[in-house]
N, C-alpha and C positions, 0 to 999 in steps of 0.2 A: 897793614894796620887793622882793617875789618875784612872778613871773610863772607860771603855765604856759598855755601853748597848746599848741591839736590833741594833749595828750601821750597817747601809746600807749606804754606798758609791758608785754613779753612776758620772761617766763622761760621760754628755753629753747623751745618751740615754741606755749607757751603764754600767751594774752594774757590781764592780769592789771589793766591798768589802759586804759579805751581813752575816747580823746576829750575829755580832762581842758582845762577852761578854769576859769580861777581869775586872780585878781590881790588877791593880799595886802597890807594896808596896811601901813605905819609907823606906831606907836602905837597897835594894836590887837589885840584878844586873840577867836583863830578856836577853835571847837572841830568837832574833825572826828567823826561820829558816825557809827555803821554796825553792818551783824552780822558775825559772824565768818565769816572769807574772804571779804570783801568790799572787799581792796584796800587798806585805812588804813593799816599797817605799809609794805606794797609804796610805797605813797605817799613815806612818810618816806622808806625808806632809797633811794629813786633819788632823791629830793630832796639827801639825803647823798652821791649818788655813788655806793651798795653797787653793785661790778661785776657782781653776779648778774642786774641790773636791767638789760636793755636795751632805751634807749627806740629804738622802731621809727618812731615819727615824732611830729612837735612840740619842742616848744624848753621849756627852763627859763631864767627869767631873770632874773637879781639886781642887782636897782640897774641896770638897763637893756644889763647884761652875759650875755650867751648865753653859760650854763656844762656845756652838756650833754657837753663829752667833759673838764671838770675831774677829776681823781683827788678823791679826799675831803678829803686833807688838804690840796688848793689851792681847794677850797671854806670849809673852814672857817677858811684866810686870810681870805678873805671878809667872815667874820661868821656862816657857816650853824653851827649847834649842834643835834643829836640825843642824847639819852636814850635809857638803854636800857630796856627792858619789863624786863629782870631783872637790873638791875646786877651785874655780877660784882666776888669779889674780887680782889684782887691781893696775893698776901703779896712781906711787904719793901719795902712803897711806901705812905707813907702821902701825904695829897690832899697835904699841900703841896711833896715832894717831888715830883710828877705834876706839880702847877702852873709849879713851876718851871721843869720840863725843856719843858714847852709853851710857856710863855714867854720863853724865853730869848732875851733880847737884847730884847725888848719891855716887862718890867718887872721892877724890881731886888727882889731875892730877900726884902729887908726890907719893902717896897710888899707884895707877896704874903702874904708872913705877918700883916702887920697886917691885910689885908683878908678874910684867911680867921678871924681871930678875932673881926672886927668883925661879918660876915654870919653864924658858926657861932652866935656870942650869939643876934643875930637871930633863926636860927631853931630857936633852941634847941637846939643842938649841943651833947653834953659833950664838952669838952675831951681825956675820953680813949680818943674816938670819933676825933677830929682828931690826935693822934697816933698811932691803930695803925694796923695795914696797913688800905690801901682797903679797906671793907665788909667786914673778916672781924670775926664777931660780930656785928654788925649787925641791927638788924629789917628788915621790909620798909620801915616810915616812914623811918629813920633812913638808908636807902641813898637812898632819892628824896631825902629832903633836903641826903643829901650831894650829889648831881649838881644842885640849883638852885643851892648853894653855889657848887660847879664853875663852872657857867655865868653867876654873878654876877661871880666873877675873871678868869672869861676873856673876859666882855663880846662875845658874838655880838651879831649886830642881831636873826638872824632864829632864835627858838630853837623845836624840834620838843620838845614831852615827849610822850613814847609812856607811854600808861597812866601817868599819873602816880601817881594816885590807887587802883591794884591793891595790897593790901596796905599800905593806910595806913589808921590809926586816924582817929578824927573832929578830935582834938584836933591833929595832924599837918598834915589836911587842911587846917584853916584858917590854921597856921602857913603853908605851902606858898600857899594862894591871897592869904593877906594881902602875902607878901611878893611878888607876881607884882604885882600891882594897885600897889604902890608902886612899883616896877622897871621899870613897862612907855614908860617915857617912850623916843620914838626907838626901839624896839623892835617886834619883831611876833612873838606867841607863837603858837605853832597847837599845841591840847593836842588829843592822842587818846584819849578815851576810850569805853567801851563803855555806862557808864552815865551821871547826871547829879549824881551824890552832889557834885564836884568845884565843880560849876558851880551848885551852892547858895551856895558860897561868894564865887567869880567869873563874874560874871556876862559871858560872852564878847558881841563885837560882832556876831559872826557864828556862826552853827548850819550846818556843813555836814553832809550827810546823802548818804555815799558806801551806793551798792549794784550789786554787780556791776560793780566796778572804772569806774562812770560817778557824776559827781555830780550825784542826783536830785533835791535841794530845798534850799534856800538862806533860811534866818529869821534872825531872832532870837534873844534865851535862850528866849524863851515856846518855842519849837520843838522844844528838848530835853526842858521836860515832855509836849507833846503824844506824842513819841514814847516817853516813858516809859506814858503813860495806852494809848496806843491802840497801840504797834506800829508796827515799819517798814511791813509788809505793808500796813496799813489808812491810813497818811498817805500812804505813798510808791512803792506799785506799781499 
């Protein structure tokens, strides 16, 4: 599905990501794990394209397409989808007016709204969360839910959630991992998260274990509790 090789990412005169080899499956759910400043966000968003990211050498590559000088929004033609760590709001725009305008000319305005009513049930969206402006008022649950929502309608192959599970209640959480694990057909998710609370629920195929912008260890779920028990320092330096 997605590739990286030799990747090196510097901001600015500093390198943030160096040596990255990875190959992402189709149908399978990666969690990336690490401490802070350790590269996981930087990851995402040159994976997305953010221009602040530039790779100094190595390749990204989607579906066997070298997308390293794509803009973002001809990546997310693609299929690539990113989440934010802190969803923002948007007054004057509620999702399915957003849905719309992103898919215009790819699915009819009727299609959209029935499917943002069909997944907001799902995951237990109220109704009058789904018509007011994006995220104003909002919990923290209730914005990540809005953005799996999002990414259910707008059908990425390869979708990034950054901290999903920051500011989500228990009862949330499993809302959000039941409906990932039904979803993940044809798909490949790579969740970022700092702890393992998420992945009690979802059980990922893959534990990546970023440190110091290099990826130091590669398991299992079992390898997310190991490094809850013991620490990065004592599995992985």
């Amino acid at each position: 599905m997605l590739s990286l090789t030799n990747l090196k990412v510097k901001v600015g005169e500093k390198v943030i990501i160096n040596n990255v080899n990875f190959n992402f499956e189709k149908g399978k759910v990666y969690a990336l794990m690490g401490p802070n400043g350790s590269g996981k966000s930087t990851l995402a968003l040159t994976i997305m394209g953010h221009p602040q990211y530039q790779i100094e050498n190595g390749k990204i590559e989607m579906e066997g397409v070298e997308i390293n000088n794509l803009s973002a929004d001809k990546r997310a033609q693609l299929g690539l989808f990113l989440s934010f760590q802190t969803p923002i709001a948007v007054s004057g725009v509620n999702v399915f007016q957003l849905l719309r305008l992103a898919l215009s000319g790819k699915k009819d305005p009727l299609e959209i709204k029935k499917e943002i009513e069909k997944y907001a049930s799902v995951l237990k969206i109220p109704n009058e969360l789904i018509n007011r402006s994006l995220n104003e008022g909002a919990s923290g649950g209730e914005k990540k839910k809005l953005e799996v929502l999002q990414a259910a309608v707008l059908e990425p192959k390869f979708l990034i959630f950054d901290e999903v599970d920051t500011g989500v209640d228990v009862d949330a959480m499993k809302v959000i991992a039941q409906f990932i694990k039904k979803h993940k057909k044809d798909k490949t998710y790579l969740l970022i998260t700092h702890y393992n609370r998420i992945l009690r629920y979802i059980k990922p195929d893959k534990v990546l274990i970023m440190i110091d912008g290099e990826i130091v260890k590669v398991g299992d779920y079992k390898l997310a509790y190991q490094i809850e028990k013991k620490g990065y320092e004592k599995l992985c330096i």
